[in-house]
C-alpha positions in Angstrom: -4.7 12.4 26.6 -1.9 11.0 23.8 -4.0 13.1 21.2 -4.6 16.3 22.8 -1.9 17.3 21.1 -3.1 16.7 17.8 -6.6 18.0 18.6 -5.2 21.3 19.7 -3.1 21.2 16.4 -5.8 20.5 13.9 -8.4 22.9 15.9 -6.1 25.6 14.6 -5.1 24.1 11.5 -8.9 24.2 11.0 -9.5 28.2 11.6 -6.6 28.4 8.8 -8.4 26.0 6.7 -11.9 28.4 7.0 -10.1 31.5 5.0 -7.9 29.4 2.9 -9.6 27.6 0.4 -11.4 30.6 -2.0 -11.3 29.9 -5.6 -12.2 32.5 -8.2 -15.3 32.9 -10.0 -15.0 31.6 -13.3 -11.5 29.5 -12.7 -9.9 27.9 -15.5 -10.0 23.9 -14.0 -5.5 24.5 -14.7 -5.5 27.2 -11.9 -4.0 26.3 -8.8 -5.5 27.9 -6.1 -3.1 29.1 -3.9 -3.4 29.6 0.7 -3.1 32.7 1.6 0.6 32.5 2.3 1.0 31.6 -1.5 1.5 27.4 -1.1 -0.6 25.9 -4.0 -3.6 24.5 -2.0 -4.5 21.2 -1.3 -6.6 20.5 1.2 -9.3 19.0 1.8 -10.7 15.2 1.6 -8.8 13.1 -1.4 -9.9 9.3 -2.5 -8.8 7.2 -5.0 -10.9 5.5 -7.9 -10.9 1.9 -7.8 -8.2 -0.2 -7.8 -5.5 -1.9 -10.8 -3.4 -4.3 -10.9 -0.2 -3.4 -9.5 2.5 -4.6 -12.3 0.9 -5.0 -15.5 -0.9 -8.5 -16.4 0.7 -10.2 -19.4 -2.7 -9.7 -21.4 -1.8 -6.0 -21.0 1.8 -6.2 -22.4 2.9 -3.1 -24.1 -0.8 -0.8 -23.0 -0.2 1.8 -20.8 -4.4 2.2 -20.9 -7.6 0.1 -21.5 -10.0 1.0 -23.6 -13.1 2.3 -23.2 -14.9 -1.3 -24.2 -12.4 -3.2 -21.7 -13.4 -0.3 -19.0 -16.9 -1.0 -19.4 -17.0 -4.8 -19.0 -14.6 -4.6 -16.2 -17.3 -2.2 -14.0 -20.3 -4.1 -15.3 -18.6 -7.1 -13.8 -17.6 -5.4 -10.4 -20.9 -3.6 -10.3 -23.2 -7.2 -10.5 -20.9 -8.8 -8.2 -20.8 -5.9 -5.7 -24.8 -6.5 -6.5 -24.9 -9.8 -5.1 -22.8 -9.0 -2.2 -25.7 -6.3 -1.2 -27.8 -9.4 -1.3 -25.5 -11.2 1.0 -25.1 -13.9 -2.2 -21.2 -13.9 -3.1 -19.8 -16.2 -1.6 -16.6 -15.0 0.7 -13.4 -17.0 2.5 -10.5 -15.2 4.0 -7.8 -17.1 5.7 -6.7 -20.3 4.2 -10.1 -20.3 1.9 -12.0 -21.0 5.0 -15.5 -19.5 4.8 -15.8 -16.5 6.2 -18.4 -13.2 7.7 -21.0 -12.8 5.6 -19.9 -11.0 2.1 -22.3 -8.0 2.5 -19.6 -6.5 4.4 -17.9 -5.7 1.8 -20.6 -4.2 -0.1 -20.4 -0.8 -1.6 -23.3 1.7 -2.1 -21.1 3.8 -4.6 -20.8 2.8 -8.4 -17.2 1.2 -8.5 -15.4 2.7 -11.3 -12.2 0.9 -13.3 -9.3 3.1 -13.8 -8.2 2.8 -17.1 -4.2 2.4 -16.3 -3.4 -1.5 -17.1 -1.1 -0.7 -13.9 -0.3 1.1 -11.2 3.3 0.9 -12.0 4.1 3.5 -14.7 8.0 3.1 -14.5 9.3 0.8 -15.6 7.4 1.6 -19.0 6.6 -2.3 -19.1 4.7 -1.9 -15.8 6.8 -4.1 -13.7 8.6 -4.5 -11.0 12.4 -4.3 -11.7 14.6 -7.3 -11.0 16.3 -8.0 -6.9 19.9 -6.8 -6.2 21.9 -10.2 -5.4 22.4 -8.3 -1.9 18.3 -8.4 -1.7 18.4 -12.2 -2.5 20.3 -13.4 -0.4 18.6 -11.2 2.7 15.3 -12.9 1.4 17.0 -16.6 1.9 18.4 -15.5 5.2 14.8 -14.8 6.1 13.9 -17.4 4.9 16.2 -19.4 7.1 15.1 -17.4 9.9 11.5 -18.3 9.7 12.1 -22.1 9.1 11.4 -23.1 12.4 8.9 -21.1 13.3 4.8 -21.9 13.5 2.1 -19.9 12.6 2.2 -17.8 15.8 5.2 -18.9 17.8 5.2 -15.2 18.9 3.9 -11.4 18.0 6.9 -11.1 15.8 4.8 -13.7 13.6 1.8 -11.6 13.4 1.9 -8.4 11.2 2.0 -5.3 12.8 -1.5 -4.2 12.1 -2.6 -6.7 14.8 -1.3 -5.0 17.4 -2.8 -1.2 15.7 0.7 -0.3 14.8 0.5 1.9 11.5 3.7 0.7 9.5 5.4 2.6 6.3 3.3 0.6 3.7 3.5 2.8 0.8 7.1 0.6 -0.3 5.0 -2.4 0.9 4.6 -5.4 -1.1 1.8 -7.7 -1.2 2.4 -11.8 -1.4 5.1 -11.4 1.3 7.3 -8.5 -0.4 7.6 -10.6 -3.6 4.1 -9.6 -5.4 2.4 -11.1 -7.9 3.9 -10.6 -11.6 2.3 -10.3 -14.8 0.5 -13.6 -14.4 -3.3 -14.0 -14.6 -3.2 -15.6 -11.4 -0.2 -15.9 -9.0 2.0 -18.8 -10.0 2.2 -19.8 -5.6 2.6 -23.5 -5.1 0.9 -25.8 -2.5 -2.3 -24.8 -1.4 -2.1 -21.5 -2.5 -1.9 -22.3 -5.7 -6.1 -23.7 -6.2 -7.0 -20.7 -3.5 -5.9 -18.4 -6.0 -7.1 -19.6 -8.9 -10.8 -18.5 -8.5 -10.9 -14.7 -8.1 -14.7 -14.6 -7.9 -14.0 -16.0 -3.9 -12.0 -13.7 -2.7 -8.2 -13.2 -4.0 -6.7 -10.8 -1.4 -8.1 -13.7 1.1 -4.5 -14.5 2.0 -3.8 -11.0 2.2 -2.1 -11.8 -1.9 -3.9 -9.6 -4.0 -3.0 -8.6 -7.0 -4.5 -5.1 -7.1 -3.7 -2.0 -5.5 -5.4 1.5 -4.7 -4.7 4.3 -3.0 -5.8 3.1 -0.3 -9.1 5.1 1.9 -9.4 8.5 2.0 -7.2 11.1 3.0 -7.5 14.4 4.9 -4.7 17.4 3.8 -4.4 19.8 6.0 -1.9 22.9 5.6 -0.4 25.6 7.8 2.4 27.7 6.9 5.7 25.5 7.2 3.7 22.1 7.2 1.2 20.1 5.8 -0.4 17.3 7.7 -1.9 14.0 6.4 -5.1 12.6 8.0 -5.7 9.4 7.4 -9.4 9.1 9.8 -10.5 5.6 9.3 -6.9 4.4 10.4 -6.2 6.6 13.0 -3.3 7.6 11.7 -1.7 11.0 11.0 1.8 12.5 9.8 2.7 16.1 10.3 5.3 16.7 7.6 7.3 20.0 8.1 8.6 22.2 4.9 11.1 24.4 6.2 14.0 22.9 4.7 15.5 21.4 8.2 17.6 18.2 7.7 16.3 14.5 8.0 17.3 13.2 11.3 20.1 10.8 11.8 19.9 7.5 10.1 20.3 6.1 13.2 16.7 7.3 14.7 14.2 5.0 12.4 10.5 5.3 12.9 7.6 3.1 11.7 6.6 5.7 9.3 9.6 6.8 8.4 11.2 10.6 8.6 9.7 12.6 6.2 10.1 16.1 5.0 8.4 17.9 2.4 9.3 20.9 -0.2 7.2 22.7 -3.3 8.9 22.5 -6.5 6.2 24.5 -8.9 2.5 23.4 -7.5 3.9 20.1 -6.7 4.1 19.2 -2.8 7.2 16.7 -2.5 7.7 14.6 0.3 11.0 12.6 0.9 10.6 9.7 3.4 13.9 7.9 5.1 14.9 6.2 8.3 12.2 3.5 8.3 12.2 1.1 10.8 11.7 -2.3 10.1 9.6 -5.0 12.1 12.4 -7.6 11.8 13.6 -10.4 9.5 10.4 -12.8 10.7 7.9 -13.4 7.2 4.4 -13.4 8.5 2.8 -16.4 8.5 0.3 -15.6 5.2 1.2 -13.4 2.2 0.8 -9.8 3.9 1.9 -6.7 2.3 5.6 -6.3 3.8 8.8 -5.1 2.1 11.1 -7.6 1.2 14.2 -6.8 2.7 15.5 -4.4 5.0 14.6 -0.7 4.9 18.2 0.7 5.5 18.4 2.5 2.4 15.0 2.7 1.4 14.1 6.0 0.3 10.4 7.0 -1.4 9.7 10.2 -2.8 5.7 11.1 -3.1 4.3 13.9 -5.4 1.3 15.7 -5.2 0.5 18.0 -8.0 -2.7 19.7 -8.1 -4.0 19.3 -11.3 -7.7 21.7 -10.9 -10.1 21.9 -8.5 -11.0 18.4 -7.4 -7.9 16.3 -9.0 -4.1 15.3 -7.9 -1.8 13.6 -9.6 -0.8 11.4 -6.9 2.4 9.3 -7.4 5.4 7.8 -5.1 8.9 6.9 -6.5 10.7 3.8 -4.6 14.9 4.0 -4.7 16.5 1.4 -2.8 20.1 0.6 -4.7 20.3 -2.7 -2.2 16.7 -4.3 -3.2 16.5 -2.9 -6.6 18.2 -2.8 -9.8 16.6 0.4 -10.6 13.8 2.8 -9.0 10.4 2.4 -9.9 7.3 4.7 -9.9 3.5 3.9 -9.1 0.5 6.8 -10.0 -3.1 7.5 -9.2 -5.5 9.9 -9.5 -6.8 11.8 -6.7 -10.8 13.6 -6.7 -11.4 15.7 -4.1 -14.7 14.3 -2.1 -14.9 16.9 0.7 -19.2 15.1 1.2 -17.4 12.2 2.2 -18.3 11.0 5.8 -15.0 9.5 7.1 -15.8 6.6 9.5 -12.7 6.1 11.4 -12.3 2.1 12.7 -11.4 2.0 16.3 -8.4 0.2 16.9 -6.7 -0.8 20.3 -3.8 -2.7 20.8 -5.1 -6.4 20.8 -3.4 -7.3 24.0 -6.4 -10.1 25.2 -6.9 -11.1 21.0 -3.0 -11.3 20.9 -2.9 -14.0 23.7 -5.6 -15.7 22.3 -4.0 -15.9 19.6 -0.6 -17.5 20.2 -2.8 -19.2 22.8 -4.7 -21.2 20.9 -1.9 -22.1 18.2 -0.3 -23.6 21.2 -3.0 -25.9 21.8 -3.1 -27.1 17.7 1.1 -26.6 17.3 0.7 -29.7 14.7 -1.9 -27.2 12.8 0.2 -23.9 13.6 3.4 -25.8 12.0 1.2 -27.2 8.7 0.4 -23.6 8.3 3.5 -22.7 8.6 4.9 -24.7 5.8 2.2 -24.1 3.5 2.9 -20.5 3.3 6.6 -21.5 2.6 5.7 -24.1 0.0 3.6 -21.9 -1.5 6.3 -18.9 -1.6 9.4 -21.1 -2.8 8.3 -21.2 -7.1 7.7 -17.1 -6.9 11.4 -16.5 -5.0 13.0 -18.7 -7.5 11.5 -16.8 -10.3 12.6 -13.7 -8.7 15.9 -14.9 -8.2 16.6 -16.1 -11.5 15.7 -12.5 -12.8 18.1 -11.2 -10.1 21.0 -13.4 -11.7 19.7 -12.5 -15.2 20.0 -9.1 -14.2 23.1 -9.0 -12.8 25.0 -11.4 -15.8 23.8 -8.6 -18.0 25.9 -5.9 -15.8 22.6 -4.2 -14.9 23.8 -2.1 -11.7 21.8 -0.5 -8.9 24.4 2.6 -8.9 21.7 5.7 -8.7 
């Protein structure tokens, strides 16, 4: 009954839909087609292409793009090994490079293309993340002191959220425990970590560190006048975002996905998130996406500029004066994919896996505690390296005044 609500909503959301979308004959690709109460339109189904390294690999240095040799070889490389996973033949490990379901699960039916971006970070021009506050340090080494004594699963607060099918604010999200990967070839993680990483052909988000990122699975836009609403099917997941100008609610109300409103400025659809909540200063266990300090002044401003029929320019700004020294700004491209057959992943609140869980650490707590420090060990050389940029940063006056 929680969703009848939303069914009721998007049932008239969808007679809207069936008169708004009616391009002209003969439309330039540069025409926006607009609803008909005059709010550029985007709806319809939106997916990404591919995936690229989040901050821009050192081999990269100074290339916004690829070329169109290095595009090639990249998706003749994905397209045999997405080959051998149809045959069941790649070999795949997940946690702690243990072996894992079989690899044709991963196997796609579609072509994978290779955006031609060396980054997804496109500010910063050097495709990087921008150095830590001194403030953000430090709340990473209280963390860090927090977690110390804790095992694998001492309790949910050592699990990520996802676990328990709780839909965070992930766009600000950063993989290898908030501290990502750099410009390195490979991540430059100590212990363990270090040899699990060092073969990509495995399975390099196995420990949830990867250093690429996409826009993620495909999205549903749905407008109405005064609001757009964001469908997100296979995660069961949606966020009705109002456009009437009303104020963000106090800073003292903080949701999971954060308050969000939305405005037009041209044909570009704007939407301001604040007031995120965070899950608390507990790292998880393994390098999951998380962000790496608290979220009271986060702030991330998405665009969404229709740039012809089936494209967006799809791009989210982070400003957060406490974490970093500067804002910085990640881009995709949208194509519109209205064929697409969303399969949506049911998800329950893991109560009985949850037990499990933190049951069976219990009975290995020698094995929960290893893990445990591994994941430590294998953070410690990539903080330091962050924090000697943060002190670099801050000896050269470099402020995080906006």
């Amino acid at each position: 009954m929680k969703y009848r609500g939303l069914v009721i909503l998007l049932g008239v959301l969808a007679a809207v839909i069936a008169v708004a979308w009616a391009p002209t004959a003969g439309q330039a690709p540069s025409t926006v087609s607009k609803t008909p109460w005059g709010d550029p339109d985007l709806q319809g189904i939106w997916r990404g292409v591919g995936s690229v390294p989040f901050e821009r690999p050192a081999k990269w240095a100074g290339r916004e793009f690829k070329t169109d040799e290095e595009v090639a070889a990249l998706e003749k490389t994905a397209n045999a090994r997405n080959a051998e996973r149809g045959k069941g033949k790649q070999e795949n490990r997940g946690f702690r490079d243990q072996a894992n379901y079989n690899s044709i699960v991963g196997y796609s039916p579609e072509w994978i293309r290779v955006p031609r971006r060396t980054s997804a970070i496109i500010d910063p021009p050097d495709g990087l993340l921008p150095p830590w506050t001194l403030e953000a340090v430090k709340r990473y080494e209280e963390r860090e002191a927090v977690t110390a004594p804790r095992g694998d699963a001492d309790w949910t607060i050592d699990r990520p959220p996802g676990e328990r099918c709780i839909s965070d604010f992930s766009v600000a999200n950063i993989d290898a425990w908030g501290m990502g990967v750099g410009p390195g070839e490979t991540a430059v993680y100590g212990g363990e970590f270090a040899k699990i990483l060092a073969n990509p052909d495995v399975n390099p988000g196995g420990e949830g560190i990867n250093p690429n990122k996409g826009f993620g699975g495909p999205r549903r836009i749905i407008q109405a006048p005064g609001y757009v609403v964001f469908v997100d099917e296979q995660a069961n997941n949606h966020q009705i975002i109002p456009l009437d100008g009303r104020p963000h609610l106090n800073k003292k109300f903080e949701q999971y996905q954060g308050d969000a409103r939305g405005h037009w400025d041209g044909n570009t659809l704007v939407v301001d998130y604040r007031n995120v909540k965070s899950f608390g200063p507990v790292i998880p266990s393994y390098g999951s996406s998380i962000y790496p300090s608290g979220t009271e002044t986060l702030r991330v401003i998405e665009r969404y500029t229709r740039l012809g029929p089936d494209e967006i320019d799809y791009r989210y700004t982070v400003d957060d004066p406490s974490v970093y020294t500067r804002t910085y700004t990640v881009q995709f491209d949208l194509f519109r994919d209205d064929n697409y057959q969303i399969s949506p992943v049911p998800c329950r609140e893991g109560i009985d896996d949850m037990g499990t869980t933190l049951y069976g650490w219990r009975l290995d707590e020698d094995q929960a505690t290893q893990n445990a420090d591994e994941t430590r060990a294998a953070r410690k050389p990539v903080f330091e390296r962050i924090k000697r940029k943060a002190m670099e940063a801050a000896a050269k006056g470099q402020s995080s005044s906006r």
